[in-house]
N, C-alpha and C positions, 0 to 999 in steps of 0.2 A: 865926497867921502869925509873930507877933514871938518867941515862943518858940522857934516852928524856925529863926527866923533867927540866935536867940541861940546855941544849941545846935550850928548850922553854925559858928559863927566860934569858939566856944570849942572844939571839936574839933579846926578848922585851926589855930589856935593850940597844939597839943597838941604836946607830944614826938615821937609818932608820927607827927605829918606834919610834920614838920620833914626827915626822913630822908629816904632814896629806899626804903622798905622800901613793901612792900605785899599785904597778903592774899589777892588775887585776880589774880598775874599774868597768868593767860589774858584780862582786861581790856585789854590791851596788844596783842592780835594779834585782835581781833574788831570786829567794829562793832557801835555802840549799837542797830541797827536788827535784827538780827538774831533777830527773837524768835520762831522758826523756822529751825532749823539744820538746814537742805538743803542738798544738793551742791550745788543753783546757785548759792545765795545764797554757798555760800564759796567759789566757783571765781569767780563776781562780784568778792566781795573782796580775794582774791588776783589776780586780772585787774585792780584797781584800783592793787592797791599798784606791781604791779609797770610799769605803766604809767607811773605816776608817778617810780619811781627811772629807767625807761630814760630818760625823759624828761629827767628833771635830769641825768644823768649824761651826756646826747649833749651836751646846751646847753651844758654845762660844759664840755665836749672842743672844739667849736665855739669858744667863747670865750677859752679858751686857744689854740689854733690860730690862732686870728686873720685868719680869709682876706682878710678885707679889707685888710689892709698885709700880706701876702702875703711881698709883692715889695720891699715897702719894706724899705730897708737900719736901718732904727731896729726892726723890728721885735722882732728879741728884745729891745733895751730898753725895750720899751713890755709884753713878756710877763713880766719879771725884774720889772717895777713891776704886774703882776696884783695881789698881796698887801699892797698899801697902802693898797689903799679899803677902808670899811667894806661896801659892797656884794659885793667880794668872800668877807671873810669869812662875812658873810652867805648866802651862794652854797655856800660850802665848806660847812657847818652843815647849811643845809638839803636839799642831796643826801645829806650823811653821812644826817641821820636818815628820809630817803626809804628809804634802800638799807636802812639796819640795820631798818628798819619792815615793809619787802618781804621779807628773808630770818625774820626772826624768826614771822611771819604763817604763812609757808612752811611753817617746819621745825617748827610747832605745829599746822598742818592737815593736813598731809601727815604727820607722823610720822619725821623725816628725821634727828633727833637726840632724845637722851633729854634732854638740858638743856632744852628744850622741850614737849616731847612731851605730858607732864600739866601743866605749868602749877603746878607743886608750887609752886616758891619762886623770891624774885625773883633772878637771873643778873645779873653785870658788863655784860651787853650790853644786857640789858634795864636796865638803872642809865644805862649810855652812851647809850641809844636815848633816853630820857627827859627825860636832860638836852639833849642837842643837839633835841629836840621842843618843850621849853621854852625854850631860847634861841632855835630859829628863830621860834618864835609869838610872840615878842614882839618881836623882831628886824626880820622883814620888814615889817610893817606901819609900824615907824618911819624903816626904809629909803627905802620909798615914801613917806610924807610926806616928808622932810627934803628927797629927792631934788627931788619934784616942786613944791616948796616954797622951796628956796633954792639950788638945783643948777641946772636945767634952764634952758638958754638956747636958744630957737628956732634961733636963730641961731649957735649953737657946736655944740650937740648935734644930731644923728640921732635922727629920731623913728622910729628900724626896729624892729625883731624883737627882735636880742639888748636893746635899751634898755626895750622894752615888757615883756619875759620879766623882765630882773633889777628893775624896778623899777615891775613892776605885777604880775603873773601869778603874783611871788615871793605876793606877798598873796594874791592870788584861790587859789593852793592850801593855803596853812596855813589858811585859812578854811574851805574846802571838808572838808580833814581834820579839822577840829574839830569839824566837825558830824556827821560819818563816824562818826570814831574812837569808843571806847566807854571809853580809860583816862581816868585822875582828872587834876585838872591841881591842884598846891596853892598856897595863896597863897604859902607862905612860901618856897618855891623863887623867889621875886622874886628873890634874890640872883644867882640864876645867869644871865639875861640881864641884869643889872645890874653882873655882876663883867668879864663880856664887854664891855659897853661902858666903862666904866673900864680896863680894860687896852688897846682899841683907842686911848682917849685919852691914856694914856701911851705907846705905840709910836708915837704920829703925834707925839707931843712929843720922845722919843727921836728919830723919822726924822729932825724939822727941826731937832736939833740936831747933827745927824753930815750936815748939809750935802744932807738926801733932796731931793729936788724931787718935782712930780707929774708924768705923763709928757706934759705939755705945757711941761715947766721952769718950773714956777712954786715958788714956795717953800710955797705953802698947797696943800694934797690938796683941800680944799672949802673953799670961799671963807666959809663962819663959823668954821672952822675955823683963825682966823689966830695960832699959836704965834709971831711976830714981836709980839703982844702978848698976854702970857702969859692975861692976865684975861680977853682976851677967849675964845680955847683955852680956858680953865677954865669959861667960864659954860655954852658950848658944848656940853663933854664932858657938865657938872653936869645942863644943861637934855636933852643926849640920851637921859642916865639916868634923868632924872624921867620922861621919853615912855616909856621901856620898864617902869618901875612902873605906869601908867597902863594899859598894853598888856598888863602880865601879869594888871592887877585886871580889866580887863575880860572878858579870857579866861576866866579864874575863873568870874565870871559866867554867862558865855554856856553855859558847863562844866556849871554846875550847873541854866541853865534845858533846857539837852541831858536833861541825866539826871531833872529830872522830868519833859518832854513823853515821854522813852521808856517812863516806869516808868504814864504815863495811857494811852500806846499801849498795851504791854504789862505788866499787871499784875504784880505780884512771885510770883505763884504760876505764871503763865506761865512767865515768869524762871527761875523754882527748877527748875522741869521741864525747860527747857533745858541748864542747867547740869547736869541727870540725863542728857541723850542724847548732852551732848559727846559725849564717848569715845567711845561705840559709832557717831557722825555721820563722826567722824574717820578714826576704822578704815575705813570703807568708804569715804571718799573714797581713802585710800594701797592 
C-alpha cells in the first residue's frame, strides 16, 4: 500500500501533471462507470450532462431576471451589483463548465466535430472545460459552508429555491459529477481555485475602495469580509483560500478512491476492450 501511495504523489508531483496536457482525452466526455459502452448507457450520459447545463443555465436566467423586485424601481441596481458576491462568480463557473461538459460529451459521442470526435489530443476547450471543473469543485463546497456558516441570517435571508440552489444544490451537483465523471483531477492544479479566490479578494478590496457597497448599501459584501479593516479582509481572503486547498486535496482524494472502486468493478482488461469498441460504439449511436 505505502509504495503505491509513494509512487501516486511522486507522479502528481511530476512535470506532466502540473500541465493541463493529458493522454487520454476521451476521459473527459465518458463516465467512470461505463464499462460497457451501449447506446443506453451514452444516451444516459448525455441525458445527464445535458440536464444539468439546462438546468444551471434557466437558474442562472431566473436570477438575473430577478422576478421577485420585478417591479421594484432599484431593481436593475441590485442586477448591475449580481457580479460582486463570490457566490455569484461561483454560479458563472459552474454553468460555464456544465455547458462546455454537455457540448464536449456531445460532439465526442455523436461524432459532430472532428476536434472531438477520436479523442486524439487535448483541445483549448477541453483545457477551458477543466479548469473552470476545477475551480467549480472546490469552489462551491466552500461557498456553502462560508454561506451557511457566517452569511445566513433567519431573519434577513429567504430560505426559497434560488438560496437553496446557489448555496446548497451548487454542492450536491459537483458532488454528484465527481462521482459520475471518469477525468483525472491533479493536485497541483490547486492554484487555479486558489488564484480565483485571491483575485475575488482583491476585487472586493478594489470595490470597497472606489466607494462599492453591497446591494443592501452596506459597505461590507459579507459581514467577514470587512476591508474597513484591512487585516481583518486579509485573514478572510488567506483563510478562504486555505478552505479551497482543503477542497481541492480532498477532491483528489475522492478522485482516486473513484478510480480504484471502478478499475475492482471493472477490471483493466474489461477497460482495454472498451476502449477497442469506442469508435465503432460511436458510429452507431451518430
Amino acid at each position: 500500500m505505502f509504495p503505491s501511495v509513494g509512487f501516486t504523489l511522486k507522479r502528481e508531483f511530476s512535470a506532466q501533471y502540473r500541465s493541463l496536457q493529458h493522454d487520454k482525452p476521451q476521459e473527459f466526455v465518458i463516465s467512470q462507470w461505463q464499462g460497457k459502452r451501449s447506446k443506453h448507457c451514452i444516451c444516459s450520459y448525455l441525458l445527464y450532462k445535458w440536464f444539468v447545463a439546462v438546468y444551471l443555465v434557466s437558474t442562472l436566467l431566473i436570477e438575473l431576471i430577478d422576478f421577485k423586485n420585478v417591479s421594484s424601481p432599484e431593481r436593475v441596481a441590485r442586477t448591475l451589483k449580481w457580479p460582486i458576491h463570490l457566490t455569484s462568480w461561483n454560479t458563472a463557473v459552474l454553468t460555464l463548465q456544465a455547458v462546455l461538459s454537455a457540448l464536449l460529451a456531445s460532439k465526442f459521442h455523436l461524432s459532430l466535430s472532428s476536434f472531438a470526435a477520436s479523442g486524439a489530443e487535448m483541445t483549448r476547450v477541453h483545457k477551458a472545460y477543466w479548469v473552470a471543473h476545477n475551480i467549480s469543485n472546490a469552489l462551491s463546497p466552500a461557498v456553502s459552508l462560508l454561506y451557511w456558516t457566517t452569511v445566513y441570517n433567519s431573519g434577513i435571508h429567504s430560505f426559497d429555491f434560488l438560496n437553496v440552489h446557489k448555496h446548497l444544490l451548487n454542492t450536491v451537483i459537483v458532488s454528484v459529477d465527481l462521482l459520475v465523471n471518469s477525468h483525472p483531477v491533479r493536485i497541483l492544479h490547486v492554484y487555479q481555485p486558489v488564484m480565483l479566490g485571491a483575485c475575488y479578494g482583491i476585487f472586493s478590496w478594489m470595490y470597497y475602495l472606489c466607494g462599492g457597497t453591497s446591494r443592501d448599501d452596506q459597505t461590507k459584501i459579507y459581514p467577514i469580509l470587512d476591508w474597513q479593516k484591512p487585516h481583518v479582509g486579509l485573514l478572510a481572503t488567506a483563510g478562504a483560500c486555505a478552505l479551497l486547498v482543503v477542497n481541492h486535496t480532498l477532491i483528489w482524494v475522492v478522485h482516486l478512491a473513484r478510480k480504484r472502486l471502478a478499475r475492482a468493478v471493472f477490471p483493466p482488461s474489461s477497460a482495454a476492450a472498451t476502449e477497442l469498441c469506442m469508435t465503432n460504439t460511436t458510429a452507431q449511436v451518430a
